[in-house]
N, C-alpha and C positions, 0 to 999 in steps of 0.2 A: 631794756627788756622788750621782746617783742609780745605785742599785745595780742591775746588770746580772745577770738570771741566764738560763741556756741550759739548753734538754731538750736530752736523749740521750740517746739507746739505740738497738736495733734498729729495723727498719721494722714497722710497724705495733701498736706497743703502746701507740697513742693520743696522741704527741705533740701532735700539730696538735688533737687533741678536747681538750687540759687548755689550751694556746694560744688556742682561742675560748674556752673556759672563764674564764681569766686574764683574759684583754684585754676583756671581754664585749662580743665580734665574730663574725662568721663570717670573719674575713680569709681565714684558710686552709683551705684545700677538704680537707674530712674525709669519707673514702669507706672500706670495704671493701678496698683494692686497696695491698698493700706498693708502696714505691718510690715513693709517689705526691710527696711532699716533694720539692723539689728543692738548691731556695737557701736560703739563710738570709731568717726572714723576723724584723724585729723590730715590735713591737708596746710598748703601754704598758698599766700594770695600775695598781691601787689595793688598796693593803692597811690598813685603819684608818686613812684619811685620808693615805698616805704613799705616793706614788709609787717605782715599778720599772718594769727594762725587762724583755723576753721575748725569748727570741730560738727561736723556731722552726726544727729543723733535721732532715735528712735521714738517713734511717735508716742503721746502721752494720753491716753483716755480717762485715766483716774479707778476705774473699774478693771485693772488688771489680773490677770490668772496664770498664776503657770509661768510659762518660757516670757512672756506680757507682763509681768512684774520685774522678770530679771533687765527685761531690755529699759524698763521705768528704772531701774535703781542706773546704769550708763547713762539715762541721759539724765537725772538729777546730779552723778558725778560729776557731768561735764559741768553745769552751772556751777558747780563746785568750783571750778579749776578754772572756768571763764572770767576773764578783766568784763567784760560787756556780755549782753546776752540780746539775741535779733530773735524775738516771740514772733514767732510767725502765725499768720490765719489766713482761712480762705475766704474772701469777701465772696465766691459764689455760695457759702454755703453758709455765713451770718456767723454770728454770735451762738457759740453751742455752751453748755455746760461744764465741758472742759475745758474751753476756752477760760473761764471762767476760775475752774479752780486752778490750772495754770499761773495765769494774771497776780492770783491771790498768794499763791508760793512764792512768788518772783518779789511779790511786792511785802511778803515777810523776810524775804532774804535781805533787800534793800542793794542790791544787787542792781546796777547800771542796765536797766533794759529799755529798748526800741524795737516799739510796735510795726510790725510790718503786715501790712494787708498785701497779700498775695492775687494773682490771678484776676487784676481788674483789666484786662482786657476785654472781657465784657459785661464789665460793672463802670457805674459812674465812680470813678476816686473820690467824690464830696460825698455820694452816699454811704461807699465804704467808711470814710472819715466817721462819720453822724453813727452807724451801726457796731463801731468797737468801743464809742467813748466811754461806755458805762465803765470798763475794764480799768480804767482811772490810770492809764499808764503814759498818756501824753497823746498827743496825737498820731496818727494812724500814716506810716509811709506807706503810698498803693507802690507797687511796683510789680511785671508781669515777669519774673523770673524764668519762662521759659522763652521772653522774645527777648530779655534784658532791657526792657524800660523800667525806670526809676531806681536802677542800680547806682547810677555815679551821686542823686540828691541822697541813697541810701547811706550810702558812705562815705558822703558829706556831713550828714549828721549824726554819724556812728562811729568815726574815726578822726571826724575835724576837731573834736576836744582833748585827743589821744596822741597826735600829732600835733608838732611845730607847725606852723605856716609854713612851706618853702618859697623864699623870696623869686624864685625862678618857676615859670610851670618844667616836667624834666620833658626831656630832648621825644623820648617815646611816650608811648600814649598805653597807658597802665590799665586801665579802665576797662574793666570786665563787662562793664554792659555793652560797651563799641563794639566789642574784638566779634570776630565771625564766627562762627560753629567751627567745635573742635570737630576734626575729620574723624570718622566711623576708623577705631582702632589707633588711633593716635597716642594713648597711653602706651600702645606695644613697643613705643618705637623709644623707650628708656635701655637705654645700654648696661648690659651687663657688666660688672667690675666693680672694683674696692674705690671708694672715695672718701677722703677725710671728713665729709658728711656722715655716710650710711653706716662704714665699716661693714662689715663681712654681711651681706643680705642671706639671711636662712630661711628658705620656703618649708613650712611645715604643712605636708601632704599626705591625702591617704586615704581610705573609705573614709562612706559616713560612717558617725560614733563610734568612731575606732580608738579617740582621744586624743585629737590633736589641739582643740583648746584649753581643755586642762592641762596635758604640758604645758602652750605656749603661759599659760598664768603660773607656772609652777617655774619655769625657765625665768620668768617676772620677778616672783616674788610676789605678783597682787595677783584681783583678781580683773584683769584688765579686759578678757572678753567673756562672753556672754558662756556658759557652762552648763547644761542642760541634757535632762535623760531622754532625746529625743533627736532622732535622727536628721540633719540638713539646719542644723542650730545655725551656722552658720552661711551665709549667702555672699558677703562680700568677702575679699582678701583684705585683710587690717594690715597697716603698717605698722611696726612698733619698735621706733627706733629707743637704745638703750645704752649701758656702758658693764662693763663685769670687770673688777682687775685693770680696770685702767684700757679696757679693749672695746671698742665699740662693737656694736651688732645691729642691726635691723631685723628682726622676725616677721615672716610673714604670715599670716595665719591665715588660711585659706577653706571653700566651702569643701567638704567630700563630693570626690567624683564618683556616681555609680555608672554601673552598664548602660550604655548608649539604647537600650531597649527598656530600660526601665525608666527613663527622665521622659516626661511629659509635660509638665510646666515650664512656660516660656523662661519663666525666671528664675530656676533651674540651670537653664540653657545657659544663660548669662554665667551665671555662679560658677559651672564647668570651665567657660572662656576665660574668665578672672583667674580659675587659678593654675590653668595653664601657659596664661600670662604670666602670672609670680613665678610658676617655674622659668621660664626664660628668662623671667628676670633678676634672679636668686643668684646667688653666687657656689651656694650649697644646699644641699633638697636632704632633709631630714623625712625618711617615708617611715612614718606610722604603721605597724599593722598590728590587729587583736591576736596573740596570743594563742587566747581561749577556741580563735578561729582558725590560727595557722593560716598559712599561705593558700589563698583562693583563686582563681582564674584572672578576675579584673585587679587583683595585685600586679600579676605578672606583665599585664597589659599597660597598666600604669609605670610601672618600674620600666618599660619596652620605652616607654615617651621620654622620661626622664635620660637615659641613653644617648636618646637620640637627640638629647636639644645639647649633652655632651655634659652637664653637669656635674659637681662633684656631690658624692651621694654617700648618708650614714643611714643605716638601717635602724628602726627601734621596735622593738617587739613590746606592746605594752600590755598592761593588766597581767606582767609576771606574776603579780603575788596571790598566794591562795592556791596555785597550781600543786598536783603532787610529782613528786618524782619523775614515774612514769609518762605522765602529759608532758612533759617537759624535756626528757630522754626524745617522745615521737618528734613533736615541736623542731627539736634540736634535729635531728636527723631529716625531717623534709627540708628546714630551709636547707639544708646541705646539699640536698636532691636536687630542690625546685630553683634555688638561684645562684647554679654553678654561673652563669651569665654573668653574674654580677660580684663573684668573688671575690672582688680586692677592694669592697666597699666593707669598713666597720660593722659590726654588728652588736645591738646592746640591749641589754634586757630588763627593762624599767618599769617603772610603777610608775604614771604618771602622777596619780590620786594621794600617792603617799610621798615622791618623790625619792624612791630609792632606783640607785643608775642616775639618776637626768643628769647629775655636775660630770659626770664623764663625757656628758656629750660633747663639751665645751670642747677636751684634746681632742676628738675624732674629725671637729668642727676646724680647728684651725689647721690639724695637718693634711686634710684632704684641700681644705682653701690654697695650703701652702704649695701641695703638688702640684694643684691646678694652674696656677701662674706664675710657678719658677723655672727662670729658663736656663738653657743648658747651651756652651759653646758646640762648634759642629765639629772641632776635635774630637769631645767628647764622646757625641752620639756617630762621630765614623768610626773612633774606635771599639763603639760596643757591639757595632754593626760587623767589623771586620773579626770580633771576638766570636762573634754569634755563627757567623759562617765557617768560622774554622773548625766551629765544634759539630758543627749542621750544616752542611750545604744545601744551596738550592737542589732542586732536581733536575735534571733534562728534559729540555723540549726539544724535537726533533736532531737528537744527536749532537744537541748546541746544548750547554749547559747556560743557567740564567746568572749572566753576572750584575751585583750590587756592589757598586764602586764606594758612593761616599750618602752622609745623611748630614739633614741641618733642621736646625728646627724652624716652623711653618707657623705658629703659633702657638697662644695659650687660653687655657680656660675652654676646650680640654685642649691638653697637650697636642700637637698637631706634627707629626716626623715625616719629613721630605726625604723619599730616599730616594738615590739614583741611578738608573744601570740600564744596562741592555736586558730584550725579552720581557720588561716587566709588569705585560700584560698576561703575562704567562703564568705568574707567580700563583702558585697553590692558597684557600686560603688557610689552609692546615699551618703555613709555615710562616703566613703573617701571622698569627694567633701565638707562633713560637716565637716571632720575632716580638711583638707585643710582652708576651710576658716577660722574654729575656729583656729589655726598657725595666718593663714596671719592675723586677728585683735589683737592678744595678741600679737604677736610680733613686730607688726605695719609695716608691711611688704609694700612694693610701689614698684610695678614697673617689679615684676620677679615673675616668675611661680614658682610652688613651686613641688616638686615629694615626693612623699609616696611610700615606699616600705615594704613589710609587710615579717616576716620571723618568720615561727614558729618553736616552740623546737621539738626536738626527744622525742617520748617517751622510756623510758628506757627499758620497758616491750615486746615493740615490736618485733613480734618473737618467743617470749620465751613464751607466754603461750602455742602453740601447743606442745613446749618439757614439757611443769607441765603435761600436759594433757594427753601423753603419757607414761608418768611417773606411775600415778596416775591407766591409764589403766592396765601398766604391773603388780606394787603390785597387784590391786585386782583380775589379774589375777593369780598370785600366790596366791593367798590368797583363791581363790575359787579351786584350783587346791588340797593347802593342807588342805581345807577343805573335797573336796572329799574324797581325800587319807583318814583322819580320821573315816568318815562316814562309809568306806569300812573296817575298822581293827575292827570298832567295830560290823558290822555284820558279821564278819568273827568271831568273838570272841562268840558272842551268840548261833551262828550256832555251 
């Protein structure tokens, strides 16, 4: 089994900075600013060739209220599910109160924990030692988790009773305190596609409180992220790999995006980037939207992004129930209106609160996965191409008609159609849009956009007739030259 261990402590003594430290990630958004942690986030690490997990969690003050108790009940779960548990403190800021009742939970749990003193870079470490001991938990690891000192004695004594000795040190150098700063965006650089890890990654997107974490707990079956009447609940994108039917899935659940005019906190900003990262990095973009709100301008806007990164995309309309008739009749008729753009993406109409609709999601989820990366011989698609012009031809440009010889496929995830002919800079885009759909019905496509790329041949000749032409000039310039000469011999001759 690989060994699970969970940070805690208060808010802001660096959890999420030793978490990208660990995991060497930025996953979790590290700022200035207590409270910023929400959910539980796990991640993966490497210790001397031997894998762990991390669990990232929300600050604990004991005095909590509101949306601040739910983030307390995540990280008391994580200690739940933790083999070990890294209490973390901030030696600049001493021995607090909640340090205290912390300590005191851990040490009724009986629960495998090691004290970490945080941020002695400019504290003495024997001081730090001297000012946690009361906490009765052992003695105090200082380590400075944002420069990575005292990371490898960390997990020397947090992992060395966990693991075998390895009679060999391994070949690379594992060690998260060594390694250099991960590069600004480095997370982006996870490749989209299926892996017998993840299985099918589904990004769940969409305004704030529109209900995308109650889905994702209802998609669950627990109550695995944080779920609150209050708009921007969430700040990080959570991973949450899972299995249904023997099928794997990764969800991701991500912060609401609002209007770019309306984000004013830096950390905000962040929350926006994360989860236009998990779009790119999703395999399927599940877009939430309220119901009770119908389609709004920065839907449209967001659904424009999702397009563009080519995605395969199911629609869910939530907070169906309670609606009358008539709202529902309108509803029904704008998304018709408002996202002809997007037609050939599923659409479903869910509760997420009560969970009526969500298991539908699951077929809209695989057969748009499936459209997305199934490929097609170039038999195929020249035949559907030469189907297509038979019934529709191109148009005429300059009294030349555009011919479309053959197509192949360019890639997938979105589908990608290479087609090839002469003029086909010329090509209307009226008639890509009919060559588009005619694809998406023949090949029975749901759920993904599809791209057309047109590439036409060289002509061979190009160029080369100004040299025939000069060619042509020069003999009959000779030609008239030695006709002169002759004209001239024979009136010299006469004369």
């Amino acid at each position: 089994m690989v060994p699970v261990i969970a940070l805690v402590g208060r808010p802001n003594v660096g959890k999420s900075t030793l978490f990208n430290r660990l995991t060497r990630t930025r996953d979790a958004i590290v700022a200035e600013y207590a409270g910023l942690t929400r959910d539980r986030q796990y991640g993966e690490a490497k210790w001397q060739g031997k894998k762990f997990i991390v669990i990232d969690t929300g600050g604990i003050s004991g005095d909590e209220e509101g949306i601040d108790a739910k983030m307390a009940e995540q990280s008391l779960q994580a200690i739940e599910e933790a083999d070990a548990v890294l209490f973390m403190v901030d030696s600049r800021a001493g021995l607090t109160a909640a340090d205290e009742m912390i300590g005191e939970h851990l040490r009724k749990k009986n629960k495998r924990t090691y004290l970490v003193a945080n941020k002695v870079d400019t504290v003495d470490p024997d001081i730090a030692r001297a000012e946690f001991s009361p906490l009765a938990l052992g003695h105090a690891i200082p380590i400075a988790a944002a420069h990575g000192r005292g990371i490898t004695q960390m997990l020397q004594e947090a992992l060395g009773e966990m693991f075998a000795p390895e009679p060999e040190a391994p070949e690379d150098n594992d060690l998260p305190g060594e390694q250099e700063e991960v590069a600004e965006g480095e997370e982006a650089k996870r490749i989209p596609g299926p892996s017998e890890k993840d299985g099918i990654k589904i990004a769940i997107i969409g305004r704030p409180n529109v209900g995308k974490s109650t889905l994702v707990n209802r998609m669950l079956g627990e109550e695995r992220v944080i779920v609150y009447d209050q708009a921007g609940t969430t700040r990080d994108s959570i991973y949450i790999p899972f299995e249904r039917n023997e099928e794997k899935y990764t969800l991701i659940d991500t912060a609401g995006v609002r209007r770019r005019g309306k984000i004013f906190e830096a950390v905000e900003k962040f929350s926006v980037v994360k989860t236009l990262q998990a779009i790119q990095d999703a395999n399927v973009v599940i877009f939430v939207m309220d119901a009770r709100e119908g389609v709004v301008e920065h839907d449209l806007n967001l659904l424009g992004f999702v397009l563009e990164t080519g995605r395969a995309l199911v629609i869910a309309l939530n907070k169906w129930d309670g609606m009358e008739s008539g709202e529902r009749d309108y509803v029904k008729t704008e998304l018709e209106r408002r996202l002809m753009f997007a037609d050939f993406a599923d659409i479903h109409f869910i509760s997420a609160l009560h969970g009526t609709g969500v298991g539908h999601l699951y077929k809209s989820v695989q057969d748009s996965f499936r459209s997305a990366v199934t490929r097609w011989p170039t038999s195929k698609l020249t035949q559907i191409l030469e189907d297509a012009i038979q019934v529709h031809q191109p148009p005429m440009v300059n009294g030349r008609r555009i011919k479309l010889r053959y197509a192949h496929l360019g890639g997938a995830n979105p589908p990608l159609i290479v087609i090839h002919g002469n003029q086909v800079d010329a090509v209307p885009k009226a008639y890509t849009r009919y060559l588009e759909k005619t694809y998406r019905r023949v090949l029975k496509l749901v759920g993904t956009p599809i791209r057309i790329e047109y590439k036409g041949g060289d002509n061979p000749f190009e160029g080369k007739k100004t040299q025939l032409t000069e060619r042509q000039v020069n003999k009959k310039r000779r030609l008239m030259s030695h006709h002169k000469k002759a004209e001239k011999k024979k009136k010299d001759k006469r004369k």
